[in-house]
N, C-alpha and C positions, 0 to 999 in steps of 0.2 A: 504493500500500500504506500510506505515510502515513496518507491522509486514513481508510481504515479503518480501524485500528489505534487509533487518535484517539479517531473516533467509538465502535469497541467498550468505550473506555475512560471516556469521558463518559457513555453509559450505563449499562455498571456503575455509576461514582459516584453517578448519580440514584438507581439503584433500592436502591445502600447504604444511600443516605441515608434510607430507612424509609420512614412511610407516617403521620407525623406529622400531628394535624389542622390547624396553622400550617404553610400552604404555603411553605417558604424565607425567612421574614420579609415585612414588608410590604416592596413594591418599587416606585417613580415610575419607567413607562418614558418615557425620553426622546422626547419627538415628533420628526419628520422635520428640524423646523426647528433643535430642540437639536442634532442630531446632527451637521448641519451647522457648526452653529457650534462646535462641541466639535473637529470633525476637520478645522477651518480652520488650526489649530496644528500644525504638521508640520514633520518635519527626515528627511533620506533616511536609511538605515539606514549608512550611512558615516561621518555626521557623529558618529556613537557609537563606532565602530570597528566596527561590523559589516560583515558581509557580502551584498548584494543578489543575487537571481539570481530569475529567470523560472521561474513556473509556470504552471500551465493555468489561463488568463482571469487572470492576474496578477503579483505577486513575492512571492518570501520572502525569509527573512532567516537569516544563521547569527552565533551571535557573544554574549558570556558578559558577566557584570556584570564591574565592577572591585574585587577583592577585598582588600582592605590586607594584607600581610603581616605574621606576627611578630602576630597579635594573638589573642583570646581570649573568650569568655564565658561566662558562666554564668545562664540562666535559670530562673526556676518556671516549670511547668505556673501556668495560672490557672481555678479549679470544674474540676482533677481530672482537663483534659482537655488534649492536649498543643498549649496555644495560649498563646504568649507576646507580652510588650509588643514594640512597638516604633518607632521615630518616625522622623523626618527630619535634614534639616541646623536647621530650627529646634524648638526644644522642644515647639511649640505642635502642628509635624505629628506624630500619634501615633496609634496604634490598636494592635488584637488582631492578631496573626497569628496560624493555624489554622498547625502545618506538615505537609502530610499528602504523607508521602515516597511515597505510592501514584500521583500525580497526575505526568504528565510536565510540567506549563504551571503559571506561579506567575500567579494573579490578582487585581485590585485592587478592592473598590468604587467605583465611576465619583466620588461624591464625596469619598471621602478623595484619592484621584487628583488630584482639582482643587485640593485643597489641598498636595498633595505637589508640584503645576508637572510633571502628567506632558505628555510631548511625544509626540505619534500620531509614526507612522511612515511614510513614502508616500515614492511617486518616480515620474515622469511621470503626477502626477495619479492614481496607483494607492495602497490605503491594503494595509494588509496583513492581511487578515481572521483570524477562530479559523475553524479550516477543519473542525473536529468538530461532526455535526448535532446535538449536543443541548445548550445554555446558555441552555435553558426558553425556545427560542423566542427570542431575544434577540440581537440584534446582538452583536457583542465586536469589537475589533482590539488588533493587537500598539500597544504605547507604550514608552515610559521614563519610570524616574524620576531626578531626579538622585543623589539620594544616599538610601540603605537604613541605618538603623544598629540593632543587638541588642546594646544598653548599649552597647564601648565597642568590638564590632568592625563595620569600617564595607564599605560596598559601597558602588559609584558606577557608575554609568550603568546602573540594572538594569533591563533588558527584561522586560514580564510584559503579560501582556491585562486588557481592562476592558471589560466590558459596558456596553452602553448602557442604563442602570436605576440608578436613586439609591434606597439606604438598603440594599440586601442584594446579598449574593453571591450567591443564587440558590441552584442542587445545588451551587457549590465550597464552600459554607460544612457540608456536609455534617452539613446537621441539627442544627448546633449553634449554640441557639439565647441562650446564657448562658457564658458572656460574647459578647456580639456581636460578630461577624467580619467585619474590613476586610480584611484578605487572609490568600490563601492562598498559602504558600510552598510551586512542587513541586519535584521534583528538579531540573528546570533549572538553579535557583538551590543548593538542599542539593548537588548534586554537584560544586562547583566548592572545597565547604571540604576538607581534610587530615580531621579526623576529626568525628564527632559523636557522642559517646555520650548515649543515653537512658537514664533512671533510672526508670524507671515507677513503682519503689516509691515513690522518695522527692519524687518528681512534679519533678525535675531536670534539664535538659535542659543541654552544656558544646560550643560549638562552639571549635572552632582552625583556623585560617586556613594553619596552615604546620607543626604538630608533629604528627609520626606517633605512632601509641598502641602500645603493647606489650601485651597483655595477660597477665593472673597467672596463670601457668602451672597454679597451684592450683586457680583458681575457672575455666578453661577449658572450655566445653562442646563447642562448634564453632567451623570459622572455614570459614563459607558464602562460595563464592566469586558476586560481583556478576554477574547475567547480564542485559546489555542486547537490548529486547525492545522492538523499536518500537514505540510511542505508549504506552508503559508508563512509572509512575515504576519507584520499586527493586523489583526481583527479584532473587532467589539461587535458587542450585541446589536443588532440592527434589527430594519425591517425595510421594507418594499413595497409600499401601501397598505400597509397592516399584515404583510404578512412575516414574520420573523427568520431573518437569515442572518449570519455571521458576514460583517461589511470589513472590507482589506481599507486600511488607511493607509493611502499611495501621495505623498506630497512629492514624488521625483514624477509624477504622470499631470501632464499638460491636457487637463481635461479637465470637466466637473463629475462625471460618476460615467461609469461602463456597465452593463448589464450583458449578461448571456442567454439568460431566459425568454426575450421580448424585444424585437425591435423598434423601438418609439424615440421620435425627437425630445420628448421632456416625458419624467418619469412626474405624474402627480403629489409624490409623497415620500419622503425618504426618513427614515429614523437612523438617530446613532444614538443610544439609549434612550432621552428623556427630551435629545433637539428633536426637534421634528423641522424639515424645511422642503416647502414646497415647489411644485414647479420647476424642477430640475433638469436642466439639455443633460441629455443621455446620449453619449457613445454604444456602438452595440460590439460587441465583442461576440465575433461568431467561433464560439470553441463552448462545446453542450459541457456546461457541469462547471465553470468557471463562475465562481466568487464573484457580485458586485463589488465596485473599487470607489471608492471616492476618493478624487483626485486632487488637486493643490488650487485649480479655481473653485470649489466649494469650499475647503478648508479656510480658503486664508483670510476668508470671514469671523475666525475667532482664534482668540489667546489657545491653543490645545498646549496640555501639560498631561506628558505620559509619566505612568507610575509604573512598571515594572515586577514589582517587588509588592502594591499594593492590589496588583492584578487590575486597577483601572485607568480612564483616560479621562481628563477632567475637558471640559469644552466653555471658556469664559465669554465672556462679550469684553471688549477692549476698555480699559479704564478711560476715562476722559483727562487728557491733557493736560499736564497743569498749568 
């Protein structure tokens, strides 16, 4: 059920990603012989603190970055779209992260990778592949990096995939082509912080590592409870004109909401716990059994503060200005 859930989610992503005449960026796919030499760097999934265990024709792995506690940040959006700096243990490793909380697997470009000292993963001569059928045709497997840092709160030993192809992310960069993306942050890694609130208006993104958020009882809209939805990133409780489904929160998707069930220009009635908002332009995503999405033009109508750790997502109305 994994491996479907997976790939029904990789597909989505592609077909999100529009229909741009710049196929994903230019991309150098690795020959037989790089690829070899690229997954000659291996350490078992122990040696990180993870977990190894047998699957069909293979292994996988279970097992979370290393989060610093007690720390904080605060980042821009960079052109408007919710993708921020971020770098390494030395100054010099840096790049764009895209965070697209829709995605359950956080991704690397194969050369910023090589700059960051990422380590493949394997054990009896087994590596640990993306087991989802669509990363445009493209090999990927599981690695590590040593260390993750967004300004000054840090992560260590983070697992995430990397495709075998230099200069793009391929569909995880989801179409977004300005500022260029070196990786993608999904929930793997977003669900291990205390809270993260998004500012859409003020293109503000504030993670915490360790402090719960209260919200202003004033500016309160909903408090959508998290519902975990194999090979999905974030979902909350939803509905579709009264009817109850689990709705993907996609802020990296240039759209207002996608539907699979119903082809219609605007959906009547959309619920994310306790908002209700009407009249919504609907995208159709024709793939049968694909999740409604709501995307970053619906969202960026209010303060969202994800709680992880609280299992819900709070939805404010914007404070007034002082």
């Amino acid at each position: 059920m994994m491996i479907k859930h997976i790939s029904l989610t990789a597909l989505c992503t592609v077909l999100l990603a529009g229909c741009a005449s710049k196929q994903y960026g230019e991309e150098e796919f690795l020959t037989e012989r790089e690829q070899k030499q690229a997954l000659a760097r291996t350490k078992p999934p122990q040696y990180f603190g993870f977990h190894a265990f047998p699957t069909q024709g293979g292994i996988g792995f279970r097992g979370q970055a290393r989060l610093h506690p007690n720390h904080q940040a605060e980042m821009d959006f960079i052109n408007h779209v919710p993708v921020i700096k971020f770098r390494g243990k030395m100054a010099r490793n840096n790049g764009n992260a895209l965070l697209d909380f829709s995605s359950p697997l956080t991704w690397m470009e194969y050369s910023t990778a090589e700059e960051f000292g990422a380590t493949f993963m394997s054990m009896n001569d087994k590596y640990i592949p993306y087991r989802g059928q669509f990363a445009n045709d493209v090999k990927a497997y599981a690695a590590v990096i040593g260390q993750l840092r967004f300004d000054q709160l840090f992560m260590e030993y983070v697992p995430l995939y990397i495709r075998m192809s230099r200069g793009a992310l391929g569909p995880f960069a989801r179409n977004i082509f300005d500022p260029e993306i070196h990786m993608s942050v999904g929930w793997d890694l977003l669900s291990q912080f205390e809270t993260i609130q998004i500012n859409p208006r003020d293109e503000v993104i504030i993670f915490s590592s360790s402090h719960p958020y209260t919200p202003h009882e004033d500016l309160l809209l909903s408090k959508a409870q998290i519902k975990r939805v194999s090979g999905y990133g974030l979902c909350v409780d939803g509905a579709i004109y009264g009817n109850p489904t689990p709705i993907v929160i996609d802020l990296a998707g240039d759209f207002y909401l996608t539907r699979s069930d119903k082809k219609v220009a605007q959906t009547k009635q959309v619920s994310l716990g306790d908002l209700v908002i009407r009249k919504v332009n609907t995208r159709h995503l024709p793939f049968q059994g694909a999740l409604p999405r709501a995307g970053r033009k619906l969202l960026e109508n209010y303060l969202i503060t994800v709680c992880p750790q609280q299992n819900v997502v709070y939805f404010e109305r914007y404070p007034e200005p002082e």
